[in-house]
DONUVEX-151967 format. One record per residue (C-alpha): residue number from 1; x, y, z. Coordinates in steps of 0.25 Angstrom, whole numbers, always signed. Layout:
DONUVEX-151967
- num / X / Y / Z
- NUM / X / Y / Z;
...
END
This chain:
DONUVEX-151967
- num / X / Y / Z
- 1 / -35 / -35 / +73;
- 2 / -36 / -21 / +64;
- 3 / -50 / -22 / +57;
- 4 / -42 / -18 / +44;
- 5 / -33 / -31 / +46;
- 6 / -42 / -39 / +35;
- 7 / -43 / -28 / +27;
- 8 / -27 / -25 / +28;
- 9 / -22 / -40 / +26;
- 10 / -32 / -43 / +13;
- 11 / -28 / -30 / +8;
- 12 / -24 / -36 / -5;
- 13 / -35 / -48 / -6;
- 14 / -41 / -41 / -18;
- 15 / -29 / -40 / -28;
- 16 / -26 / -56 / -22;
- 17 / -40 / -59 / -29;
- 18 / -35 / -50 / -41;
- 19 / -23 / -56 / -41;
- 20 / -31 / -71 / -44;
- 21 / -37 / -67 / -57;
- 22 / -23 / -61 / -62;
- 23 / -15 / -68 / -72;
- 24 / -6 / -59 / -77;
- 25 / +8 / -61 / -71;
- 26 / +11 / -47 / -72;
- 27 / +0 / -41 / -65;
- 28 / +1 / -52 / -55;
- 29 / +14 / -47 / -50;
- 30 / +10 / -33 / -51;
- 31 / -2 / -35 / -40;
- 32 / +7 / -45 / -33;
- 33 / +18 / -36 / -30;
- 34 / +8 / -26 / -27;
- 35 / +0 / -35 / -17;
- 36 / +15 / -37 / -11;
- 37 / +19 / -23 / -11;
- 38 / +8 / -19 / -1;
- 39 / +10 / -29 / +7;
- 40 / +23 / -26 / +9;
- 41 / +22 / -13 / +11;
- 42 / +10 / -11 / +22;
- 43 / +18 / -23 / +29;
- 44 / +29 / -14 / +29;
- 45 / +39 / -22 / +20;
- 46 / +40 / -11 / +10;
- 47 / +55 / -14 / +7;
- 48 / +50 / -28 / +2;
- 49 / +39 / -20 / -8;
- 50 / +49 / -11 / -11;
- 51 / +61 / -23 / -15;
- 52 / +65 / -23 / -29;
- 53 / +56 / -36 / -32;
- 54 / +43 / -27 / -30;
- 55 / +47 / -13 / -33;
- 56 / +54 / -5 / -42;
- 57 / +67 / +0 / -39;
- 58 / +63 / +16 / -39;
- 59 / +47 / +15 / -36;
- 60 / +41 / +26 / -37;
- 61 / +27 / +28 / -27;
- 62 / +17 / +41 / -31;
- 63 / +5 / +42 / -21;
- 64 / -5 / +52 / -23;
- 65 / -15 / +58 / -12;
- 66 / -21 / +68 / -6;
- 67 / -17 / +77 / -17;
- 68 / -1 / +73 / -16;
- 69 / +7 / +65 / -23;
- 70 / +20 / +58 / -15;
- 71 / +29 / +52 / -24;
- 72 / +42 / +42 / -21;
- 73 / +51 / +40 / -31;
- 74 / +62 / +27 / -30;
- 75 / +61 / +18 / -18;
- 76 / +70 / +25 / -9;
- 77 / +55 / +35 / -9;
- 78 / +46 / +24 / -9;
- 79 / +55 / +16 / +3;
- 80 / +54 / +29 / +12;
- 81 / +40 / +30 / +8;
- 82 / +38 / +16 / +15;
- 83 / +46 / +21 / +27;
- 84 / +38 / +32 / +28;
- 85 / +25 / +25 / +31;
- 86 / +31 / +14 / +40;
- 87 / +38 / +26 / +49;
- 88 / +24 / +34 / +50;
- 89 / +17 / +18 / +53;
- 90 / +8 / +20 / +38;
- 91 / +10 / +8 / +31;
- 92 / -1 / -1 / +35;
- 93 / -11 / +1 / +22;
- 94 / -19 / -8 / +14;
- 95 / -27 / -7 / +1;
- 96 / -42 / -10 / +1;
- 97 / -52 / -13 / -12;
- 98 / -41 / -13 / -22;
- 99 / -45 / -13 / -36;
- 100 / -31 / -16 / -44;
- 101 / -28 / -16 / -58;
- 102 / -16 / -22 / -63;
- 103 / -8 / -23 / -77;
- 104 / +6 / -23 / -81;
- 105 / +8 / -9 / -78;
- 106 / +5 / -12 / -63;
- 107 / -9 / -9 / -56;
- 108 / -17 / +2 / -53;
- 109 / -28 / -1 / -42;
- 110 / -35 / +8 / -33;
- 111 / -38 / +3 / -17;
- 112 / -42 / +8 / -5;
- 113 / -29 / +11 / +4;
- 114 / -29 / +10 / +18;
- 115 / -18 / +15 / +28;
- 116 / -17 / +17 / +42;
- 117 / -9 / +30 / +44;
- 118 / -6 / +38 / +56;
- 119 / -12 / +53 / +57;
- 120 / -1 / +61 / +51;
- 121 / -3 / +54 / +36;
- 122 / -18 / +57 / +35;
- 123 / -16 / +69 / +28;
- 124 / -22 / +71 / +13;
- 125 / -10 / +62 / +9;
- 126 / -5 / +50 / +19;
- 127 / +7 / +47 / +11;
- 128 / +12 / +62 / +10;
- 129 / +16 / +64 / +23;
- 130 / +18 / +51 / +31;
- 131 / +19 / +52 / +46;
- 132 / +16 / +43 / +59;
- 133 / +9 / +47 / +68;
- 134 / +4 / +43 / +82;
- 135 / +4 / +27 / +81;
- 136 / -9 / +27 / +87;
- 137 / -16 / +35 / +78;
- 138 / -18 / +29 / +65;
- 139 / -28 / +31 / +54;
- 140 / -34 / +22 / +41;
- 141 / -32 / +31 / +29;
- 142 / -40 / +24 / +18;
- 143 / -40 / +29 / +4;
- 144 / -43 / +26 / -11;
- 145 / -29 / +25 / -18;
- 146 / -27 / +23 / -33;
- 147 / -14 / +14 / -35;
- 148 / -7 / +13 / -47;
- 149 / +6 / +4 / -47;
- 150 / +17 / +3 / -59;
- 151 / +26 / -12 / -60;
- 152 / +37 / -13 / -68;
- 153 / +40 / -24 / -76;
- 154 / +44 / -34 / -64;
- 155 / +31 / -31 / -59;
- 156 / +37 / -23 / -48;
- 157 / +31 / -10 / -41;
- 158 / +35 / +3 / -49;
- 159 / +27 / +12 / -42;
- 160 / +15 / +16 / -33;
- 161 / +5 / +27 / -39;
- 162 / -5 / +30 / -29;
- 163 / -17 / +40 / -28;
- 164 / -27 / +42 / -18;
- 165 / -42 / +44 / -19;
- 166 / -42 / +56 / -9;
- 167 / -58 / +55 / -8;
- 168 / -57 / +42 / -3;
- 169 / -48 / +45 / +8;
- 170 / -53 / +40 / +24;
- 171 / -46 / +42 / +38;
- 172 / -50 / +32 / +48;
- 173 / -44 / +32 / +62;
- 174 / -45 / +16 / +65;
- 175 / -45 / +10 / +79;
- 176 / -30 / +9 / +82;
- 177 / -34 / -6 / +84;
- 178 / -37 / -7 / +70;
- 179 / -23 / +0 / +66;
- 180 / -15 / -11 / +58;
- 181 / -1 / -8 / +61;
- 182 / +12 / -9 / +53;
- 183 / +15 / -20 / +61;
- 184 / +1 / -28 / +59;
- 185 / +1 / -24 / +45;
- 186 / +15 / -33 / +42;
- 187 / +10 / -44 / +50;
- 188 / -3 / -45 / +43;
- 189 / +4 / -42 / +30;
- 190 / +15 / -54 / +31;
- 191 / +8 / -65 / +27;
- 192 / -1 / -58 / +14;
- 193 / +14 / -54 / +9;
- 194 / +19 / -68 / +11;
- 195 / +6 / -74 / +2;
- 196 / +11 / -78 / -10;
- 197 / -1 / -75 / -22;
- 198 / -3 / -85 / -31;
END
């Protein structure tokens, strides 16, 4: 077992404890569907995040870092986005110390974001320039990251608008054991999606 498995599966443990002292119904939706959508998307299911019950029909995704700025406007952008980080094996991630605020507009939140990457996406900015590289040589980038996230009034996902804290940013070559695949990741993930929250 990877040594971040724990880490990976509870990932969203925090907002679930936040979630117990929400009352607003709005707001409730608004961290569900969040909770839901990252799920789905590190498990590789992005077509289910993406489906017209969750998200917008012309999303819109801006991520910040390293100095760029990457924007994807409409979901055919944001699909191939998706596409893009299975092809180069870069969708296993997971958020740490999350501290969320929520309110009718959507949340904002800022977390510590971990992703296991291949060598080429190591660069000043990962998402910039997405690439596999040798399956076997894989690397923890772990950063700061600034999220803020739009809903519209069906309390569905307008938008992501992501910034990086560049000074926070560490590379660590893991032991391959401890690499948790795209494979592993959906398997670990399946059950946390099927949990129904109160």
């Amino acid at each position: 077992m990877s040594r971040y498995e724990q880490e990976f599966v509870t990932m969203f443990a925090g907002l679930e404890k936040q979630l117990e002292s929400i009352d607003n119904p709005r707001h409730r939706a608004i961290l569900k569907n969040y909770r839901r959508h990252g799920l789905l998307e590190v498990a590789g299911r992005y077509h289910e995040l993406l489906a017209p019950d969750m998200t917008v029909e012309h999303p819109q995704y801006r991520l910040h870092e390293g100095g760029q700025s990457i924007v994807l406007d409409g979901m055919e952008q944001v699909l191939g986005f998706y596409e893009s980080l299975v092809a180069a094996n870069a969708l296993v991630m997971w958020v740490a110390d999350q501290d969320i605020a929520v309110n009718d507009h959507g949340f904002s939140g800022e977390v510590v974001f971990n992703a296991f990457v291949p060598a080429p996406m190591l660069g000043e900015s990962a998402f910039s320039d997405i690439r596999a590289g040798d399956p076997g040589e894989m690397y923890l980038l772990r950063r700061t990251l600034a999220f803020v996230w739009p809903y519209d009034e069906r309390c569905r996902l307008i938008g992501e608008h992501v910034y990086e804290d560049g000074a926070s940013r560490e590379i660590i070559e893991p032991d391959p054991a401890d690499v948790i695949t795209a494979a592993r990741a959906a398997e670990l993930l399946a059950p946390e999606i099927d949990r129904v929250l109160p």
